[in-house]
Kinemage of the C-alpha trace (Angstrom):
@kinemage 1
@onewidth
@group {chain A} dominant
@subgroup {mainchain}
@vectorlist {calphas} color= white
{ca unk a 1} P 0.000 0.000 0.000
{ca unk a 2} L 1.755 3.725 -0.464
{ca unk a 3} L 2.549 6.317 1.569
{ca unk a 4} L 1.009 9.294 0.016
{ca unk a 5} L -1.602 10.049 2.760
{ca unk a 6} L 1.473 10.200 4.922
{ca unk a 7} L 3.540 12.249 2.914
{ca unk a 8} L 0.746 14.737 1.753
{ca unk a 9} L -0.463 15.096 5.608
{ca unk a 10} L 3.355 15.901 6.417
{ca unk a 11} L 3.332 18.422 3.986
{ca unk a 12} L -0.131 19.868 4.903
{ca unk a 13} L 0.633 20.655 8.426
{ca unk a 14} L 4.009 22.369 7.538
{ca unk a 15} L 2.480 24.330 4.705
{ca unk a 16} L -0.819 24.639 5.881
{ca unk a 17} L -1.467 23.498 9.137
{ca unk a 18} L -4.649 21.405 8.729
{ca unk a 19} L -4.702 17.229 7.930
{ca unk a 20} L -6.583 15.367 5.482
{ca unk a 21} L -9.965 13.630 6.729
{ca unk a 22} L -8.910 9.743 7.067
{ca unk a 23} L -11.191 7.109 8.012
{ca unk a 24} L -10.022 3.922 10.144
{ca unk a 25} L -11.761 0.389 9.433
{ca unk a 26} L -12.527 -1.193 13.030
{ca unk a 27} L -11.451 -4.682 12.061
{ca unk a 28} L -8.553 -4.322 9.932
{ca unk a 29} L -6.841 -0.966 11.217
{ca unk a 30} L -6.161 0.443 7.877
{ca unk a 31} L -6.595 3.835 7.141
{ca unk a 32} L -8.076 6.080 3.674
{ca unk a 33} L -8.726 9.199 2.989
{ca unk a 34} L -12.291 10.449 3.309
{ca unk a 35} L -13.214 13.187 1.306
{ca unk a 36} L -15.937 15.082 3.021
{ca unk a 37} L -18.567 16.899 0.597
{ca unk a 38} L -20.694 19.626 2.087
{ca unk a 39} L -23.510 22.385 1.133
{ca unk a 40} L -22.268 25.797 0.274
{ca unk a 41} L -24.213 28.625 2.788
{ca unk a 42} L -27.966 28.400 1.480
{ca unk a 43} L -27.739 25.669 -0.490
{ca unk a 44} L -30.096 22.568 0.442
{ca unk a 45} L -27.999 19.978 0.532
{ca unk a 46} L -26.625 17.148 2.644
{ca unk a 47} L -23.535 16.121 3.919
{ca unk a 48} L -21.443 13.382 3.023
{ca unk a 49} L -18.459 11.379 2.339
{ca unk a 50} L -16.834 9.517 -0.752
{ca unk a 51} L -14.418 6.369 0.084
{ca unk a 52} L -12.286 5.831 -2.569
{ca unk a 53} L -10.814 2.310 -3.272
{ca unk a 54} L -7.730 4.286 -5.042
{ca unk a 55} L -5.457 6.353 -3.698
{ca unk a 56} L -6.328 10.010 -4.942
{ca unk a 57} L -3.040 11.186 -5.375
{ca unk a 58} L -0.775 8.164 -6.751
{ca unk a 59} L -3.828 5.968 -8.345
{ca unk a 60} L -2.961 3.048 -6.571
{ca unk a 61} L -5.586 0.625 -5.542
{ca unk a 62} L -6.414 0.280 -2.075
{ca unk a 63} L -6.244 -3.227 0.202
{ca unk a 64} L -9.822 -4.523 0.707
């Protein structure tokens, strides 16, 4: 599995100082990245996440 969540976190805090949203599975421990969709101010609409099963920066497939 890569690194990239790693690496682009590192670089996010230095440059930035915020983290990406990761999720944890419960049984297995592994970790993805969660991106996190929500309304813009007066907009109707709800909140929610998208779980990728490839890495969003390198492409790479992620272990079931």
């Amino acid at each position: 599995m890569c690194d990239c969540t790693t690496k682009v976190n590192e670089l996010l805090v230095k440059e930035k100082g915020c983290r990406l949203g990761m999720t944890t599975n419960l049984t297995t421990g592994k970790t993805k990245v969660a991106i996190q969709l929500g309304p813009i101010a007066g907009k109707k609409m709800p909140k929610f996440s998208l779980f990728p099963s490839y890495c969003p920066f390198c492409g790479e497939k992620y272990e079931d």
